[in-house]
C-alpha positions in Angstrom: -18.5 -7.0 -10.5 -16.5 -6.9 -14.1 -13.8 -5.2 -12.2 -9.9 -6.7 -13.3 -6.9 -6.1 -11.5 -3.3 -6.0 -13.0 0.1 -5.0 -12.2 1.2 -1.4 -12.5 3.2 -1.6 -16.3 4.8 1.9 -15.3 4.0 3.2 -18.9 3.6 6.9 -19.2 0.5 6.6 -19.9 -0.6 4.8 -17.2 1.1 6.5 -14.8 -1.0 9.9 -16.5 -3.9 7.3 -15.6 -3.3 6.8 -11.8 -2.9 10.3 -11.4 -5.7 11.6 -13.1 -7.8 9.0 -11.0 -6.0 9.9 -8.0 -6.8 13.9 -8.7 -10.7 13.0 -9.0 -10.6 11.0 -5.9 -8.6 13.7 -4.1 -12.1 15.9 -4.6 -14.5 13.0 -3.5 -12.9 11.0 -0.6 -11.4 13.1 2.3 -9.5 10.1 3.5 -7.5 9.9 0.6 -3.7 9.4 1.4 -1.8 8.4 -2.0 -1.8 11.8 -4.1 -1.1 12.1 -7.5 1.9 14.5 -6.0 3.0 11.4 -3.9 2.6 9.2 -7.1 4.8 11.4 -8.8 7.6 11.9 -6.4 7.5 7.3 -6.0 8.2 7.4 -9.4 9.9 10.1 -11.0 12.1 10.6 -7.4 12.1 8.1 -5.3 12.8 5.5 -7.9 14.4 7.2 -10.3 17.2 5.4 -10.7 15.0 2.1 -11.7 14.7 1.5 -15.1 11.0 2.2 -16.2 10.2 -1.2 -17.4 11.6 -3.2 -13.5 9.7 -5.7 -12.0 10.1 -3.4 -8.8 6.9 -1.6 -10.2 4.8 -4.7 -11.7 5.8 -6.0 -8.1 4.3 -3.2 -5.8 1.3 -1.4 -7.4 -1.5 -3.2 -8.7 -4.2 -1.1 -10.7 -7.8 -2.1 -10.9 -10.3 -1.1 -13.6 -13.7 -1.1 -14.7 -15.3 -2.7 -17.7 -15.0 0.9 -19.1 -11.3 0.6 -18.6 -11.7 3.4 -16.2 -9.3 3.1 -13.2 -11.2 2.6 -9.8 -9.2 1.0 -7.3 -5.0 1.5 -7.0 -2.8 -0.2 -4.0 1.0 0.5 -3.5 3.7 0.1 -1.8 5.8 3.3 -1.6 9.3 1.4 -0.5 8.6 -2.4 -1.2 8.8 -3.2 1.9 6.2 -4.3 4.6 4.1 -0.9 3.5 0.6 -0.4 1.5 -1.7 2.4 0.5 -5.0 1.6 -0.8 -6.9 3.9 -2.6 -10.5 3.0 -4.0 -13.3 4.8 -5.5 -16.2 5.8 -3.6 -18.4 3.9 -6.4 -16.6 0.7 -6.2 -15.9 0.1 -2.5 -17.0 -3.5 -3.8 -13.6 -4.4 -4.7 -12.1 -4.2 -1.4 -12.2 -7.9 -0.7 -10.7 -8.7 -4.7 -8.1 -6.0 -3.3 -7.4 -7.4 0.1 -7.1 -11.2 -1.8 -4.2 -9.5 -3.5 -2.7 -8.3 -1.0 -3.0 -11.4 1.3 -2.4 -14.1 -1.4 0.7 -12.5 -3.5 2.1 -9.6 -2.2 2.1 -10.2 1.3 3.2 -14.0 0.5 6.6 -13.6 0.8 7.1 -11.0 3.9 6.9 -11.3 7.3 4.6 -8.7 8.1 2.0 -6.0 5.9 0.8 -2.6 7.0 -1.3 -1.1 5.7 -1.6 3.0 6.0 -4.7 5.1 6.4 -6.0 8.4 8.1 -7.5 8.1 11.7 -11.6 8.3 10.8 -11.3 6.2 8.0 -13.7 3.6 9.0 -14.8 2.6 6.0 -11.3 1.0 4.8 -10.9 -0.2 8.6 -13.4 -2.2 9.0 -12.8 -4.1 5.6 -9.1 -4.3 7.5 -10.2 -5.7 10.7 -12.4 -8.2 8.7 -9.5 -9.7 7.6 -8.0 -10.0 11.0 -5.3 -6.4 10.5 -5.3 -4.8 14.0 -3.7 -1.4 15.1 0.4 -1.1 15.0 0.9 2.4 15.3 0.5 6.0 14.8 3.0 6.6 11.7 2.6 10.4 10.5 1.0 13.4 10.8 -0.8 15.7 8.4 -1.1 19.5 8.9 -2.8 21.9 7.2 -1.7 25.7 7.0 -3.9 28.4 6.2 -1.7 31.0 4.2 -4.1 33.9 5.1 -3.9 33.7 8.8 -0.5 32.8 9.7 2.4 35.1 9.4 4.9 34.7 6.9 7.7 36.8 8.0 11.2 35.2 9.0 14.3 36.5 10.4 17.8 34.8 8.5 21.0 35.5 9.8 23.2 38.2 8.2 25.1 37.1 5.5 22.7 34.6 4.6 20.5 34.2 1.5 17.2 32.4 0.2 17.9 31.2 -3.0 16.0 28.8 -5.4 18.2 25.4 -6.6 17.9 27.0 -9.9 19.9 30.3 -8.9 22.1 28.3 -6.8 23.2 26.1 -9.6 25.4 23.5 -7.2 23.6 19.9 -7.7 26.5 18.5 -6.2 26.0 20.9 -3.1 22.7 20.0 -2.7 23.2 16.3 -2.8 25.3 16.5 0.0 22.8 18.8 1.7 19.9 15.8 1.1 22.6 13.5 2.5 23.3 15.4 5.8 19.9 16.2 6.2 18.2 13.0 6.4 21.2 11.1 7.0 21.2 8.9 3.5 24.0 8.5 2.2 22.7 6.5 -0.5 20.4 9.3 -1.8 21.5 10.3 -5.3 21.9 12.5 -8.5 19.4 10.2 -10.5 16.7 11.2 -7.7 17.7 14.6 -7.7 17.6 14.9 -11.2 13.9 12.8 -11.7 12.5 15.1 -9.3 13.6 18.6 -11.0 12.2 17.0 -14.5 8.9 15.5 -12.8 6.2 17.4 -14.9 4.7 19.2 -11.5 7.8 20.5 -10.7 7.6 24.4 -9.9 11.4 25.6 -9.7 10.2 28.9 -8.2 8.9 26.6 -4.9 12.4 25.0 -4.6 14.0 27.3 -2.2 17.3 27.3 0.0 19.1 29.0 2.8 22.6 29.9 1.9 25.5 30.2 4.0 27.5 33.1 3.8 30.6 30.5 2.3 28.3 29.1 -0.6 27.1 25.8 1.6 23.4 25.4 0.9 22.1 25.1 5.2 18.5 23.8 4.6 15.8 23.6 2.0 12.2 22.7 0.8 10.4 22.2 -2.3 7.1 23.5 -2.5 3.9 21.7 -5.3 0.3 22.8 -6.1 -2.1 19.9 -5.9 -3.4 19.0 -9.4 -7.1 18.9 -9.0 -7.7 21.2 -5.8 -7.7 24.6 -6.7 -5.5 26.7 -4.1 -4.3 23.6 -2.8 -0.7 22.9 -2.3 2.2 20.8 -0.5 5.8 21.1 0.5 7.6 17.4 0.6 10.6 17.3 1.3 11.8 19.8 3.9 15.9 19.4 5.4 18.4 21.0 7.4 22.2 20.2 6.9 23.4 18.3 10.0 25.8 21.5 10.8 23.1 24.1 10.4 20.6 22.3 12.7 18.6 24.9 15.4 19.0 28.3 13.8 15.7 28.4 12.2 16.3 28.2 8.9 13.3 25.2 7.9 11.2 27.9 9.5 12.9 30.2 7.2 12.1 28.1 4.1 9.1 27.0 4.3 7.6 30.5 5.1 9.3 31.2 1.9 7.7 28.6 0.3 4.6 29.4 1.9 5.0 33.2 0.5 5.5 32.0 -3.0 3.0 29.8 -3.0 0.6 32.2 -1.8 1.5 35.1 -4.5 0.5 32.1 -7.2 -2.9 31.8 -5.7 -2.8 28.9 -3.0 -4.5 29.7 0.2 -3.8 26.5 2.0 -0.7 23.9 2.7 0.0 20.3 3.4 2.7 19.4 5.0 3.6 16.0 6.4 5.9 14.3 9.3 6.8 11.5 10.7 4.7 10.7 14.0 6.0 12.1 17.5 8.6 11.7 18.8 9.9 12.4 15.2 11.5 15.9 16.5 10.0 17.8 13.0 6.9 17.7 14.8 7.6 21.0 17.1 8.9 22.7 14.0 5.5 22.0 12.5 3.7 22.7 15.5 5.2 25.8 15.8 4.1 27.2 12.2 0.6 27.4 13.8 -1.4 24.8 11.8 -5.1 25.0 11.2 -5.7 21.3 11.1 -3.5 18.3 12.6 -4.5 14.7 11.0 -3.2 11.1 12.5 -1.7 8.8 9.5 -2.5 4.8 11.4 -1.2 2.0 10.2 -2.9 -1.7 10.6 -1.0 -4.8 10.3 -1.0 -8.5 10.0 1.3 -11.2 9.7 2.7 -12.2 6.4 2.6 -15.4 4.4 6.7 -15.7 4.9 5.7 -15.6 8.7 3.0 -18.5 8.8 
């Protein structure tokens, strides 16, 4: 096969590695679920605050290559925790059982369960799942698509309130507690703030907020243009401040974002949420997307659970 896997080393170069791999595989496999934009939020976001060279990273992404070196197959856990994305080249669907070996022998070895997320349709990867004895758990997320040139962008905002970008409104601090409030994690924090705003696909023009007329930011969203898709875009995250909750304003942002995005040439939009009865779902739904994809997760028990 002369295909080697190895832990993730988090270099910089590497990580310019996955994504570039990720970008070409984002043209040839429509069931492609780890983007390079997710890549780059996992590590320049969500882990921020870890230092580039902990075993967190070594621990929960294994990279495989080709006797070229070239990168072919990548699996990764976005939390650490009972979750897995798999992500293999269309050439070297070979691997899947050197991939699933990993998965069953070391990382899974000390957990009590593994899931395993996909798109609905993906029967490739599932059946290489239900070889190995995964079944069904559960419909986790949804993926909608938004076609800038048919839907309408207009919004209505309360008077004395304003759509700024995080740039103009300067406040990290403010925002923080906005993140906070929004998702309800308290443990979210500057170091993530701050990784995200110097991520090298970060647009600060997409970054947009409603204002309150007293200077409290109500609800944002950050907008990002996928990397090998031309016109292709995303917005990840989108919040609303626990006080500011049913007054439209996410609507109001992301139609912003969605206006911004279009004026620099992207004619369609990804946006992701949790699966129902995650409540962002009628928000989404009510945007009028073109397509609606299932995110399914297949599980198994762990070797901590044996």
């Amino acid at each position: 096969m002369n295909v080697r896997g190895k832990a993730y080393g988090n270099t910089d170069s590497e990580y310019r590695e996955i994504c570039e791999f990720l970008d070409r595989l984002s043209i040839l496999d429509p069931h492609m679920l780890w983007e390079s934009g997710r890549m780059s939020i996992w590590r320049h976001s969500l882990h921020a605050a870890k230092p580039v060279d902990d075993s967190f990273f070594r621990d929960n992404a294994r990279v495989w290559r080709a006797k070229t070196n070239e990168v072919v197959g990548l699996c990764i856990s976005e939390y650490g925790r009972d979750d897995l994305f798999i992500e293999v080249h269309p050439d070297w669907h070979s691997i899947y059982p050197d991939v699933l070996d990993w998965v069953e022998s070391a990382w899974s070895a000390d957990r009590d369960e593994v899931h395993v997320h996909l798109f609905d349709g993906d029967e490739r990867k599932i059946s290489h799942l239900q070889a190995r004895g995964f079944v069904f758990t559960a419909h986790s997320e949804n993926k909608r698509t938004y076609d800038l040139d048919t839907i309408s962008l207009d919004y209505p905002l309360e008077t004395g309130y304003a759509v700024q970008t995080l740039a103009e409104f300067g406040d990290l601090e403010a925002r923080l507690a906005l993140v906070r409030s929004a998702f309800d994690n308290p443990s979210y924090t500057i170091d993530r703030l701050n990784g995200m705003v110097a991520s090298p696909e970060y647009h600060g023009e997409y970054d947009v907020m409603v204002i309150a007329p007293d200077g409290q930011p109500a609800a944002y969203c950050v907008g990002w243009h996928e990397a090998a898709r031309v016109g292709y875009g995303f917005i990840e995250p989108v919040g609303t401040h626990a006080d500011f909750r049913r007054r439209g304003f996410a609507t109001a942002v992301i139609k912003e974002c969605f206006a911004r995005l279009k004026r620099s040439g992207i004619h369609t939009v990804e946006i992701a949420s949790g699966a129902e009865p995650n409540p962002s779902n009628f928000l989404y739904d009510s945007l009028s997307p073109a397509t609606k994809r299932e995110v399914h997760s297949y599980g198994k028990a762990g070797g901590k659970a044996e």
